[in-house]
C-alpha positions in Angstrom: 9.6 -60.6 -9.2 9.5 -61.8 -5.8 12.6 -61.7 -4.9 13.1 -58.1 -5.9 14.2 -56.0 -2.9 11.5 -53.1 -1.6 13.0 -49.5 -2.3 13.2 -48.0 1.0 11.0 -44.8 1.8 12.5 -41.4 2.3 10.9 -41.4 5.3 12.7 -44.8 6.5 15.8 -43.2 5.8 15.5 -39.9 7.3 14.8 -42.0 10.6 17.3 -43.9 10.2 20.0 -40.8 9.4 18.9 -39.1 12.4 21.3 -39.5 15.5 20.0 -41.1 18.7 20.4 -39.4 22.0 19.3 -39.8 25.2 17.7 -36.7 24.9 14.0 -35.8 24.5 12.7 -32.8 24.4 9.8 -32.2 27.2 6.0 -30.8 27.1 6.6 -29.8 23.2 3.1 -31.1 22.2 -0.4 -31.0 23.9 0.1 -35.4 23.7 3.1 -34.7 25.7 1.1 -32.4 28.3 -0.9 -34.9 30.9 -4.4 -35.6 30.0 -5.4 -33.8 33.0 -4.7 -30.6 31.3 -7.4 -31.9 28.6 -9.9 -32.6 31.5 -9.6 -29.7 33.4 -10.2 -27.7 30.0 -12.9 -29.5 28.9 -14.5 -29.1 32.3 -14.3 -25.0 31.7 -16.2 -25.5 28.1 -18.8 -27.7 29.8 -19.7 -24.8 32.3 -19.3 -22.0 30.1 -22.1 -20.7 30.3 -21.1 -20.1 34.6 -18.1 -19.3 33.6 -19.0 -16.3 31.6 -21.5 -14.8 34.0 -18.6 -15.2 36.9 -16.0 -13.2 34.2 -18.7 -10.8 34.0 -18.8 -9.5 37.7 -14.6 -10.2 37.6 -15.0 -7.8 35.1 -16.5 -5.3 36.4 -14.7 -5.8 40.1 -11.8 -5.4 38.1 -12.7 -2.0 36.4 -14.1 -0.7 40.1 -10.5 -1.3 41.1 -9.1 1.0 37.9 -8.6 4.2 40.0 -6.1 1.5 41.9 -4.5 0.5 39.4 -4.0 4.0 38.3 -2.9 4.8 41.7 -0.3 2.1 42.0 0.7 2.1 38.1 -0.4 -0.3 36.0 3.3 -1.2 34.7 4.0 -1.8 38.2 0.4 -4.0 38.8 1.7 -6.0 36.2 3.5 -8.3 37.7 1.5 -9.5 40.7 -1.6 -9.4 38.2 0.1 -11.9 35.8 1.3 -14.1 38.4 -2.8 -14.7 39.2 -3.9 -14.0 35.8 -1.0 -16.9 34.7 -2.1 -19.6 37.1 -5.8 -19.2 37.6 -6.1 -19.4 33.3 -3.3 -22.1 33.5 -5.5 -24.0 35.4 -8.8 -23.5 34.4 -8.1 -23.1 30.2 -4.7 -24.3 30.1 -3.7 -20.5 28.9 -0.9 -19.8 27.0 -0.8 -15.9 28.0 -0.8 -14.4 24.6 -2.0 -11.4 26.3 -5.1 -10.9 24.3 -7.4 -13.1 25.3 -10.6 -14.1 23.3 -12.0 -16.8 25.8 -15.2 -15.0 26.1 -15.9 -15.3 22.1 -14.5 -19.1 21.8 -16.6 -20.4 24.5 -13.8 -20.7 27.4 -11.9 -22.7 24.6 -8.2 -20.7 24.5 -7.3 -20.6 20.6 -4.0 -20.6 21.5 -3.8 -24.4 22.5 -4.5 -25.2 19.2 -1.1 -26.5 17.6 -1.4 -24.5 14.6 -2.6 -21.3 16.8 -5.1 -21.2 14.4 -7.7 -18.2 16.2 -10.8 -18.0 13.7 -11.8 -21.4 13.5 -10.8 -25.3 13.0 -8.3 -26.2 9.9 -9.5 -28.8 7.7 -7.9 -31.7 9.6 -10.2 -32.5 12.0 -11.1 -35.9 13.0 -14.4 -37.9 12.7 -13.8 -38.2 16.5 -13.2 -33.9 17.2 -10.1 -34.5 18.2 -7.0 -32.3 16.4 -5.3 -33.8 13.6 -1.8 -33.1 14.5 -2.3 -34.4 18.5 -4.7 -36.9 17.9 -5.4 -37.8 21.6 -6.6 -34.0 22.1 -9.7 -33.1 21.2 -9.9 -30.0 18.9 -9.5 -26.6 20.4 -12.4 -25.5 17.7 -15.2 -28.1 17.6 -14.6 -27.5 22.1 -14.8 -23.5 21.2 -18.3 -24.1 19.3 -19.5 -26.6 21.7 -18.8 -24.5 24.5 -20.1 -21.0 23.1 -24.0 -22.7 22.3 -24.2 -22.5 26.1 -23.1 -18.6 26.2 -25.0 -15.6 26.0 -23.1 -13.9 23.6 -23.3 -17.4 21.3 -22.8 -15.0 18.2 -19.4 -13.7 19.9 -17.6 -17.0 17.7 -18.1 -15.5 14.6 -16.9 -12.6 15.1 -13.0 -12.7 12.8 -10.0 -12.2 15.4 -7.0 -10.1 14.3 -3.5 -11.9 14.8 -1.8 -12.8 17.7 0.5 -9.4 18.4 3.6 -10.9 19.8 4.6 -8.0 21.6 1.7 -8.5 24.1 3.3 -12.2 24.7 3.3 -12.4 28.4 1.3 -9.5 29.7 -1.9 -9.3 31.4 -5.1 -8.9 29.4 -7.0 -8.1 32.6 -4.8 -5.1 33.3 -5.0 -4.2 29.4 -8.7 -5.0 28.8 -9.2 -3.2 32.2 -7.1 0.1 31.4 -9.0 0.5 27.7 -12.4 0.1 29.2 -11.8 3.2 31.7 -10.2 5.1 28.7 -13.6 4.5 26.9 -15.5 5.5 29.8 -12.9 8.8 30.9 -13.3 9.7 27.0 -17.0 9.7 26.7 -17.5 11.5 30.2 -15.2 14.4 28.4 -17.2 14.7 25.4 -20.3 14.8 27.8 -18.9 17.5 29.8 -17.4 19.7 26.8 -21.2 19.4 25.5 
């Protein structure tokens, strides 16, 4: 009984089937992103709470600038907006610019980080240690999101359920979109005041 050979796994043999190339693919998982990228976004979910009263006033500087905006064209404030919008949230949350941004209810976690993209809370994988069960040197998107929103003033903003990722708002700018519906709010209600 010893002597009797082990049955390979299909595993084993998938790995060995596959051809070997000098080829890898780059930055194709959060592991392959540098841990600095982790730091730097665990940094924003440790000040969260500053970081939230700072989007605030951006906010609202942002909306004082709508007649701008309207001025210029917001199709053609697009593109200078998303160059900032792209690299300041690149930095700061390591953004993904899905173009509808939900950093204010997650606790300055970005959902979209998660590997599974998952935006209404953590899957069922998640580490003893927090960290994400399909990268495990990252900690999970989730348990950073909860951690981070306890510090907020709108605390209560993570339960709230997200809709799905729209696609078609892949690489736009939520400030100019946010921005442009919060004036048609405002323009709308003014009208209904006035035809009172």
């Amino acid at each position: 009984m010893a002597d009797e050979p082990t049955k390979p796994t299909q595993a084993s043999l998938n790995k060995k089937a596959a051809t070997k190339t000098a080829y890898k693919p780059s930055r194709v998982s959060a592991t392959g992103r540098s841990a600095r990228r982790f730091a730097i976004r665990l940094w924003s979910v440790r000040h969260a709470r500053s970081l939230e009263w700072f989007y605030a006033r951006f906010a609202d500087a942002f909306l004082a600038l709508h007649p701008l905006w309207k001025t210029v064209g917001y199709q053609r404030a697009e593109g200078p907006v998303k160059f900032v919008e792209k690299h300041v949230k690149g930095f700061l949350f390591d953004c993904r610019m899905c173009g509808q941004c939900v950093l204010s209810s997650t606790g300055m976690s970005c959902p979209m980080n998660c590997p599974k993209q998952l935006r209404n809370g953590p899957c069922g994988g998640v580490r003893a240690n927090g960290h994400c069960e399909v990268e495990p040197d990252m900690p999970c998107v989730w348990v950073q999101a909860w951690t981070g929103a306890q510090q907020m003033n709108g605390r209560d903003n993570i339960l709230g359920v997200q809709r799905p990722v729209d696609q078609s708002l892949r690489e736009t700018s939520s400030w100019l979109r946010v921005t442009a519906a919060v004036a048609a709010n405002r323009e709308a209600t003014a009208d209904s005041r006035a035809a009172q």
